[in-house]
Each structure stands twice: as C-alpha cells, then as structure tokens.
C-alpha positions, 0 to 999 in steps of 0.5 A: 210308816214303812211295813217291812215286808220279812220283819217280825219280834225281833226287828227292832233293836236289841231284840234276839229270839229263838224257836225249837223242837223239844218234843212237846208236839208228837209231830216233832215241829218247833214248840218252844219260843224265847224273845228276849231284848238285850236289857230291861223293857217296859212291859204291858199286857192283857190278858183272858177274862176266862175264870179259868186261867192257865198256870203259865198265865197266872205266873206271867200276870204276877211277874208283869205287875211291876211294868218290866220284862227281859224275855218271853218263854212260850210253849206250844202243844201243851197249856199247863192248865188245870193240873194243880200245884205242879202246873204252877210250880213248873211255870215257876221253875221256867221263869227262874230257869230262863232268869239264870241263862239270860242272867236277869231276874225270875220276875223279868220272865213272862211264860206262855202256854198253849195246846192241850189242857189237862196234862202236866207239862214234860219238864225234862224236855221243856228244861232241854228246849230253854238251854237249846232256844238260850243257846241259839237265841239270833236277831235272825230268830223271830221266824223261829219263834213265830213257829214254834208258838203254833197249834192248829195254825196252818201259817205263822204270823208276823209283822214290822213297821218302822216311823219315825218318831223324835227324830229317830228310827223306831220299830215295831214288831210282832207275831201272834198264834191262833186259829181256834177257840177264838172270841172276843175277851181274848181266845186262844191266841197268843200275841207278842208285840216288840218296840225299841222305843223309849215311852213311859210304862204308863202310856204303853200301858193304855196304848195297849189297852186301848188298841186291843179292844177293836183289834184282838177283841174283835176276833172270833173263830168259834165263840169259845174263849181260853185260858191261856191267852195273853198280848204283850209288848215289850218297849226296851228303848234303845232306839234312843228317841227323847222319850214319850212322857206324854199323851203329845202328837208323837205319842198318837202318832206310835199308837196308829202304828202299834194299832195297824200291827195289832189289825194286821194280826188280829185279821190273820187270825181270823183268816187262818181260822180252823177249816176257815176258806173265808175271812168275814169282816161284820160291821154294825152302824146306826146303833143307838149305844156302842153297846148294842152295835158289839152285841150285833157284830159279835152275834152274827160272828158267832152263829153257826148257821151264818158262818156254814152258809157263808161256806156254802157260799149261800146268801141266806141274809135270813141267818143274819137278821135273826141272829142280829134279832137274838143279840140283844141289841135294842132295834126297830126290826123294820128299819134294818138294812143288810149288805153282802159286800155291795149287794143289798139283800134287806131293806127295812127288815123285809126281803129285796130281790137281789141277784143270787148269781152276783151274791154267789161272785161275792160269796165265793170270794176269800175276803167277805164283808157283812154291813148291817145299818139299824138306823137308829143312832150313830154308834157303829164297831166291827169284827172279824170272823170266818166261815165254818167248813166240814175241816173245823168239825175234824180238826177239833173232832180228834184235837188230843190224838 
C-alpha cells in the first residue's frame, strides 16, 4: 500500500467534486461540497445513534437502502435539524435538485448537513451553490470539497492510498470534518470515503461496519454526540479488478487499506479537536470482557478533569484511576497499573514515586499516550481524545454569533 501524499475523494477513478461559497457561513468561506463518480456506486453508510436526527440525514438513510449512490451534497454552517417539515422537504428538494444536473435519480443523491441547529436552511443560496459546485465539479476538486465541508475545524482532512488488488491499481480515498461534539456513536463529523473498486454492495457493507467501530467510534472530543453525522463510501468500480464476491485474502487485503484511511481521519479529528494542543490516545488491557475495556477508555476520554489536567501538562494519574473507578467497568482497584506514555505513575492502585520533570517532557508533547492494565483478563480497545484548553469554552461559549 502506497499513501499518497496530495490524494483525497477524488483520487480514485471516475470521481469529480467540487467545493463553494454560497453564503451559508457569514464569514463567506467554502459551504458547500458535491462528490459525485462518474456512474453509479455501490454505497454504504453509518450512521448517528442520536434519537435526534437531522432532516438532511434522515433523507440520506431513505436513499441509501437500496445500496447505490452517484453523488454527495453537503453543506456546512447549518444542520437542517429540528425545524419540522420544511427541513425535510428541503433536503428533499436538494436530492432531486442535484439528480437533475448530474442526470441521475433523486434516490442516487446522499445529502449532509452540518453547523447550527434549529434554523431552516436559505434555499435560494443553497439552490445557487448546487448549480455552481455542478458547474465547477474537476477530478482536481476534492480539496475544495474538504473545505467546504468544515465548522469549527481549523485544518481539513484528507487521505489517498493506493494497492493492488486482482492485479489492478485500485484506490481509496477520503476526507472527513469534525472537531467537536465528537464521542463514540458517531459525533458531529462527517466523513466521505471513495473506492474504484469493484466489490459486492454486501461486503462493502460490512467492511465498512466492521472498521468503524475501532476507527471513528473511537473519537472523543467532548462526550457530546450529534444528529447529523454520518461515514460513507462510495465503490463505483472502474478500477476494473475481477471483483470481490467473497470474504477471500484479496477482500482482507482492501478492508486493512480502508482500516489505515478510516485511523488516519479518525486521529486527525481528535487531533483538531476544538482548542485541543494535545492529541491523547487511551488504551485499556487485561480487561475481563471487551465491554468493561470501552467503558474504561471511553470514561477516562471524556472526563474533563483528565483532559484539563493534560492541558496544564500535570500528571494528576488520580483523575484517571477515578474515572476508570466510575466507568463501570468490572476491576479489582488494587491490580491496576497507569502509564503516561513511558512512565509509571500507579502500580496496583497505589501511588509510585515517578519523575514529575520526565512526566512534564512527556506531557508537553503534541501526541500523548495513557496505558491502563486491569489485569484481569486479556480483553484490551483504545480511543482517541484531546485535551481541554481555555479556547474550547470560547469557541462553544459564542458557536451561533
């Protein structure tokens, strides 16, 4: 597997997109993104467990039943969530829009919001940006597209690999958003992932299931989670391999590569957290059950008393063992042991004298790692977090003025 170092959504074969202003965001940046492939794709998704769902969403969960797509509309600086009908008649009146420019069907269109909740959205604009982002659509435009999909991230994010696979060149490619609102279930971040590989819808289906769930479930900013938030791929097979029918060594061999994109994304979210100076990776070992070692990484991850002392570059390995004693994970308090990247700071529940200078070098690092053995059994998971800055309080003090 080669990463390409300028690749993105539109990498791979037969994919164009596009990314413009069209007012939406009173700053007047990129808003809007379209990502379309030159024919019919296989098509997967997941998709927020929030009750709450955004219109935009709930349409793209209707259209994606049937297992194909031909393009992606998303906006940002405004979720088209929570204001009744109207919400779903306009994300209703994108899809068909969209379908008519690119002359495909209006079930072929997947549509994303994201940014503010509770304002409906500014059609006329919205309506202009589609024919504008249609008209400027490029296999150059997948850096456009990255960025016009942003809120509050302060860098957009993208990724390309090619392999080889049935002896032909395939790619794979992506671009996410998101820096807040971010746990586990998904989070408010949007991810869009291209392939021109040919594999059935079913096992792009449960590749994709299957890789989510330790790569984008295993982000946390801030413990909130969303309602628009959605990851899809898009396989439109004109990279002309035989074909993946079956779950066969080639088939592994492209969910490792889709698993390396999906990491990559999923750590730079957590990395451009909102305020973050710091991106945290939590492991959790010697758990009895799978289940106890998420409760443990996924509590420590979103404890605010943690992620502030990591800020103030303070090894307080007190904030961890507590928060792993109210995760409710099953443990012996007395067999645990903490690291702060190399450097023991608790061994069987009980305090070591460690360096405090060598934890501060560590601390002061941009990437930190937390390692908490319960010695209990040999389940292990990991996540991935930031710190908590004075920014994060500003930034979602005034996130609608």
């Amino acid at each position: 597997m080669i990463i390409l170092n300028d690749g993105g959504v539109t990498t791979p074969e037969g994919f164009f997109a596009a990314g413009v202003a069209c007012k939406l965001k009173k700053d007047g940046k990129k808003d809007l993104a379209i990502l379309c492939s030159d024919s019919i794709a296989a098509a997967a998704g997941v998709f927020t467990t929030n009750v709450v769902k955004g219109h935009s969403l709930q349409v793209t969960m209707e259209n994606i039943k049937h297992g194909y797509a031909q393009a992606v509309v998303i906006n940002s600086g405004n979720a088209n969530a929570c204001v009744g009908e109207i919400g779903y008649r306009d994300a209703k009146e994108i899809a068909v829009l969209t379908s008519q420019l690119l002359k495909c069907e209006p079930e072929d269109i997947l549509i994303g919001s994201t940014g503010v909740i509770g304002i409906p959205l500014n059609m006329p604009s919205i309506r202009e940006g589609i024919r504008n982002a249609v008209d400027n659509l490029s296999p150059d435009g997948g850096h456009d597209a990255a960025e016009a999909i942003m809120t509050t991230d302060l860098v957009s994010k993208e990724i390309a690999v090619e392999l080889e696979i049935q002896g032909e060149k395939v790619y794979i490619g992506g671009m996410a958003k998101g820096s807040g609102m971010i746990h586990p279930n998904l989070a408010t971040m949007i991810a869009v992932l291209t392939t021109d590989i040919n594999i059935s819808k079913s096992l792009l289906d449960k590749a994709l299931k299957e890789i989510v769930k330790y790569t984008f479930n295993r982000v946390s900013v801030d413990g909130d989670t969303s309602v628009c938030d959605m990851v899809i791929i898009l396989a439109n097979g004109e990279a002309n391999n035989a074909g993946i029918l079956q779950e066969t060594e080639e088939y592994d061999k492209f969910k490792k590569a889709l698993e390396f994109v999906c990491m990559y994304l999923a750590k730079k979210i957590a990395q451009d957290g909102e305020g973050a100076t710091k991106l945290i990776e939590v492991v959790a070992e010697g758990a009895a059950t799978e289940e106890d070692a998420y409760k443990v990484v996924s509590s420590i991850a979103r404890s605010p008393l943690v992620k502030t002392a990591f800020f103030g570059e303070d090894a307080n390995w007190g904030r961890i063992i507590t928060a792993v004693g109210y995760s409710g994970a099953e443990f012996d308090p007395n067999l645990v042991d903490i690291h702060i990247g190399d450097l023991m700071v608790c061994r069987n529940g009980n305090a070591v004298n460690f360096d405090e200078d060598k934890a501060k070098e560590i601390l002061k690092k941009r990437e930190v790692k937390v390692h908490v053995n319960l010695k209990k059994g040999n389940c292990r998971d990991r996540i991935w977090t930031c710190d908590f800055s004075y920014d994060y309080v500003k930034i979602n003090g005034s996130y609608r003025s």
